[in-house]
C-alpha positions in Angstrom: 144.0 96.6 165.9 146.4 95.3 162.8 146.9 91.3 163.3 150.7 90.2 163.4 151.1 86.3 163.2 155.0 84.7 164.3 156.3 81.6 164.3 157.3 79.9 167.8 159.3 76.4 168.6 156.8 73.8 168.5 158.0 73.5 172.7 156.3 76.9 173.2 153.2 76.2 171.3 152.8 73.0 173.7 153.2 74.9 176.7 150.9 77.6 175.5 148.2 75.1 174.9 148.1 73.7 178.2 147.7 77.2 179.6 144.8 78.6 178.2 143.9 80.3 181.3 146.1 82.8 180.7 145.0 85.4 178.0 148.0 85.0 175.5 147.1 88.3 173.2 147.4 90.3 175.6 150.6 88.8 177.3 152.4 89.4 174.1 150.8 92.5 173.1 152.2 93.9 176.4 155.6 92.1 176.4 155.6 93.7 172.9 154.5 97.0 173.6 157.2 97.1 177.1 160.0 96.6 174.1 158.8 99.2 171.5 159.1 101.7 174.5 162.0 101.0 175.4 163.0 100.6 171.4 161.5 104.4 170.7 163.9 105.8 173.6 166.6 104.7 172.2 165.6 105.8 169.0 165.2 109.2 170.5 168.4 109.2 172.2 170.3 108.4 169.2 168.4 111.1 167.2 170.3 113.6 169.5 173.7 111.9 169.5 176.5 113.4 168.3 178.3 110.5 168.3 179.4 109.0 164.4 179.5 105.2 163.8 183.3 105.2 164.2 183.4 106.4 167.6 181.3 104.1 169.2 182.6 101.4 167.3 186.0 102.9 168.6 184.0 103.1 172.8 183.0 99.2 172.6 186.7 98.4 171.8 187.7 100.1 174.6 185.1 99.2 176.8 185.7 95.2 175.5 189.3 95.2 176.5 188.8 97.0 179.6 186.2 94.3 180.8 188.9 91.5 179.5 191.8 93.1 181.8 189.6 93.3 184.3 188.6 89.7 184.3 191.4 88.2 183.5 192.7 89.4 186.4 190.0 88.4 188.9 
């Protein structure tokens, strides 16, 4: 299996320490794996869109200034 080395807050690597009961490769090999998942659906759906860059740019202004009426009102 290929080796991938991050960098974490020095606050994580201390809390990490004191836990090693818990079997961290595999925590974030999961946690890692859930994402690329989720990351490779996406992927596929967007494959299959027919949607250009413009008209979702032009959907998340609409969808933006729907959610501001909508809370500014509440």
């Amino acid at each position: 299996m290929p080796r991938v080395t991050f960098h974490v807050p020095s606050e994580v690597k201390a809390v990490v320490s004191k836990h090693g009961e818990i079997d961290w490769d595999r925590f974030v090999t999961d946690t890692l794996w859930t994402y690329a998942k989720k990351l490779r659906l996406l992927d596929c759906l967007a494959s299959r869109s027919k949607l250009t860059h413009k008209d979702v740019e032009a959907l998340d202004r609409a969808i933006k200034a729907d959610l501001l009426k909508k809370y500014q009102n509440a």
